[in-house]
Phi, psi and omega in degrees: 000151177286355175226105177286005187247313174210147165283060187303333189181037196264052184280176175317303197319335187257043187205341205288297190232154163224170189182123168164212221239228182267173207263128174285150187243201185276112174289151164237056193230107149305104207217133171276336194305135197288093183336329204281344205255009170294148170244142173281140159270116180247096196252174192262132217280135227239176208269120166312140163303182150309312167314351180254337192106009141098167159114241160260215196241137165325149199249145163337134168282183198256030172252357167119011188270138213287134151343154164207129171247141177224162161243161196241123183272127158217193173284124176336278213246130182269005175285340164237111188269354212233349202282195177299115170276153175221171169244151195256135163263091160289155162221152187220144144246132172301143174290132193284342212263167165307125154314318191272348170256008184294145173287305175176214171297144156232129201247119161268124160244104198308318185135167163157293327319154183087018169266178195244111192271340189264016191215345212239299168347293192272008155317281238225027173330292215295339196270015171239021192289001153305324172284354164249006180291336166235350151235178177293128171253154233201091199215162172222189170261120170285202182299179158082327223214144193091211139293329190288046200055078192290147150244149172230170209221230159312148145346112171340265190326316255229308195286322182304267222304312146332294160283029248182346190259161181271121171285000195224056185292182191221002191227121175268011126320325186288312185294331183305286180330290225273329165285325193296303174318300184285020203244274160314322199283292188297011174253336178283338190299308193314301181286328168266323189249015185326316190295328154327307188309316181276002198260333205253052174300194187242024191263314196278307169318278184344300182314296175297353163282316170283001152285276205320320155331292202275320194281344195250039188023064188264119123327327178217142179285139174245105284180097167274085172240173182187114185100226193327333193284344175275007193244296179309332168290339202256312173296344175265356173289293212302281195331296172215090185296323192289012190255325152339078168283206174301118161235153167242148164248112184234146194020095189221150203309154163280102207269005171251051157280113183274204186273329160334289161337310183290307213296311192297322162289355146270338196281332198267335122015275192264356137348289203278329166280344185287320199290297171349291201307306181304343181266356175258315208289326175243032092010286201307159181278332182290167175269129214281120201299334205240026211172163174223331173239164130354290177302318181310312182287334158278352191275336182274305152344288199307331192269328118021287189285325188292310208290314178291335173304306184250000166203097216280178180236168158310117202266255160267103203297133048247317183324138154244184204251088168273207186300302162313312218264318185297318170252009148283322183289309202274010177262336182301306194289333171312322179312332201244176161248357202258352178290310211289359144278351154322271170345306182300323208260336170291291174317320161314265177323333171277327164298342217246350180090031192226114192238039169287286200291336183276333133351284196290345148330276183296317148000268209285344172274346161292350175070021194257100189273174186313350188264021180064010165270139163266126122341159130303338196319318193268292186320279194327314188300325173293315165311303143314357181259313180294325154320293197252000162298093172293321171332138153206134191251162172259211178248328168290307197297324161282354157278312188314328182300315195332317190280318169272334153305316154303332158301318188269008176173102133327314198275297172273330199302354170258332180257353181288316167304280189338318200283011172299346205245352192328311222257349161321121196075012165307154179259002175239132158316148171313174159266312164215169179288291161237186158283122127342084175252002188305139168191067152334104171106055162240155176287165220284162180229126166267128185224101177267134165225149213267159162300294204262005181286140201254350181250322138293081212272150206291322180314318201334287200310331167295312175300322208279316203287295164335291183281359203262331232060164168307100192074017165252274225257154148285144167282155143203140179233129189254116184299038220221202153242168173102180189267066181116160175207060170221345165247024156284341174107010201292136217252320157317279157332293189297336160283337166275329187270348167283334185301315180325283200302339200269301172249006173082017170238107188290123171283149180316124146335159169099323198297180243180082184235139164208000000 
């Protein structure tokens, strides 16, 4: 799976276009100099590194206005603020609208940990040009991730293999291999990024937005995250409330969850979009390619994964698609209903012995692009996760789970358990048990959830309102499928969270979009 500790947010959105330069590491530069008084250079944004994911330089929105990237010098260790610097890479488009009604920035963060905010932005640019008519829109890479003194971990080769393994043993042969691996993997993290590894809480993020706050001469953060990006908002509300300009929370995280919890509430999750799919995909007046009932269609899914446990088919050559990699492709195509003919057309093929579109599936949730480079996605996310998880589970303890994940997804619930063991040998302790979002005096947080998010589960949104405090955040709830609902197009959704950002105006507690 792709985040071997939580699938927290690891959608198309951190893998589709990427983009920036070489990946900057950790300056050995002492500066007394106070970080808020740096000017940003802002230049037109270079062709993504590997660590981003490869591809071109962001192409012009289509009033022509061109992309721009800068780095931002913050501190290593904010504990030491006067210490060793590294620099974070933002990207920005200017707001389109009259100069005298601009608000400010609106800082996006898309989710992972570890998707690339300077790749993902200008990705999915156009579907926020209402929200740049007054501000600057505004993302970044975080430590860690990117450009941003990305971490690494294995190899391109080192990693094909890595994905490759069987995640769900069944054997205790299998389970050695599978401890050995996660084993070797947190130790190349250790050995390549050691300087890194305590730097990349979500606590230390939280900070570079409010120094970022101050360089892009913002008085309030004004603030778009989404999946994971809703758990780094509720930590920089807890940090510095009074500092909270207009925030949306989209698909969002449970913050009294521990990973454990987390896991388990995804397995019941993506549970519940396979069960969708399967009720539209055989719904339909046509007849469905993958199914003739709702149950038919999982059951073959299901006998699919088993048939592939011993025997993979052919993928993307020299790979095959085994048991692992197919279901990894298919929670990938799960993020979206806009996904779910992929899926269908991935399963048609795989029934027929051809594991090419679920391959290319699990690709893109793995960050591996065709030319056989990864993203940072997987290193960053593990690191980070591993960072702020105080849990470390055993292997006993995850056979002991086993039998309630599996009540809660068959389909998933082993590898989502398994994936418990990621941060076991890690080389720095967790932080906490969950993140700390209280944040009394802060300005309203509009916090939306989706019905149908299979990665981010809808109860989330409530625990989030609740821990947020008393009179900070609003609910809305989106009737829908999918990873998020403000880029569903939903027109309902898209009205209430532009009214917020645009004009300061909080929709009724409550509200109600389907």
């Amino acid at each position: 799976m792709p985040n071997p500790s939580r699938l927290r947010a690891a959608a198309l959105t951190a893998t589709v276009v990427l983009l920036s330069a070489t990946l900057a590491g950790c300056g050995g530069d002492s500066k007394d100099e106070d970080p808020t008084a740096q000017k940003l250079s802002w230049k037109d944004c270079p062709a993504p590194s590997e660590a981003e994911g490869g591809g071109a330089a962001p192409s012009p929105l289509p009033n022509g206005t061109k992309w721009q990237c800068a780095t931002m010098k913050a501190p290593l260790d904010w504990n030491k603020p006067k210490g060793d610097t590294i620099k974070l890479a933002l990207v920005r488009a200017k707001a389109s609208g009259d100069k005298s009604k601009r608000i400010g920035s609106l800082v996006f963060n898309f989710g992972g940990p570890g998707g690339s905010g300077v790749t993902t932005l200008p990705a999915f640019g156009e579907d926020y040009a209402t929200l740049r008519t007054r501000y600057d829109l505004v993302s970044f890479d975080p430590r860690g991730v990117g450009r941003s003194a990305g971490v690494e971990c294995e190899s391109d080769s080192q990693l094909d293999q890595y994905f490759q393994q069987d995640a769900t043993p069944d054997t205790t042969a299998e389970r050695t291999k599978l401890l050995a691996n996660t084993k070797q993997f947190n130790a190349a993290c250790e050995k390549n990024s050691k300087k890194m590894l305590p730097q990349v809480r979500t606590t230390d993020a939280a900070r570079d937005m409010d120094l970022m706050r101050q360089v892009l001469g913002d008085d309030k953060l004004h603030y778009f995250g989404i999946s994971y990006g809703t758990e780094l908002g509720g930590v920089y509300a807890h940090l510095f409330p009074k500092h909270v300009g207009r925030a949306v929370f989209d698909a969002v995280v449970d913050p009294t969850q521990n990973s454990e919890q987390g896991s388990l509430g995804q397995a019941k999750g993506f549970q519940l979009a396979l069960d969708n799919f399967a009720d539209d995909c055989t719904s339909k007046t046509t007849d469905c390619p993958v199914g003739d009932t709702a149950q038919d269609v999982k059951d073959r899914i299901a006998k699919l994964l088993k048939d592939l446990d011993s025997k993979p088919i052919p993928g993307i050559f020299p790979r095959q698609l085994t048991q692992t990699a197919a279901t990894n492709g298919i929670a990938q195509a799960l993020y979206s209903k806009d996904f779910w003919e992929f899926l269908t057309e991935g399963l048609e093929q795989a029934y027929s012995g051809n594991g090419k579109d679920l391959m290319l599936l699990s690709d893109s949730m793995n960050g591996r692009s065709e030319n056989g480079e990864y993203s940072n996605i997987t290193a960053a996310n593990v690191a980070i996760n591993c960072a702020d998880d105080k849990p470390r589970y055993t292997a006993d303890y995850v056979e002991q789970k086993l039998p309630e994940f599996r009540a809660a997804s068959p389909l998933f619930g082993d590898f989502l358990a398994w994936g418990m063991v990621s941060c076991t040998n890690w080389a720095v302790p967790g932080a906490a048990d969950h993140p700390n979002v209280s944040a009394a005096g802060s300005a309203p947080i509009l916090v939306v959830g989706n019905t149908g998010d299979p990665a981010t589960p809808y109860e989330g949104a409530r625990k989030m309102v609740d821990s947020l405090g008393k009179g900070v955040a609003v609910e809305l709830t989106y009737k829908g499928q999918g990873h998020g609902a403000y880029d569903s197009k939903n027109k309902c959704v898209q009205s209430a969270v532009n009214g917020y950002l645009l004009n300061g105006k909080v929709p009724a507690a409550g509200t109600v979009c389907s």
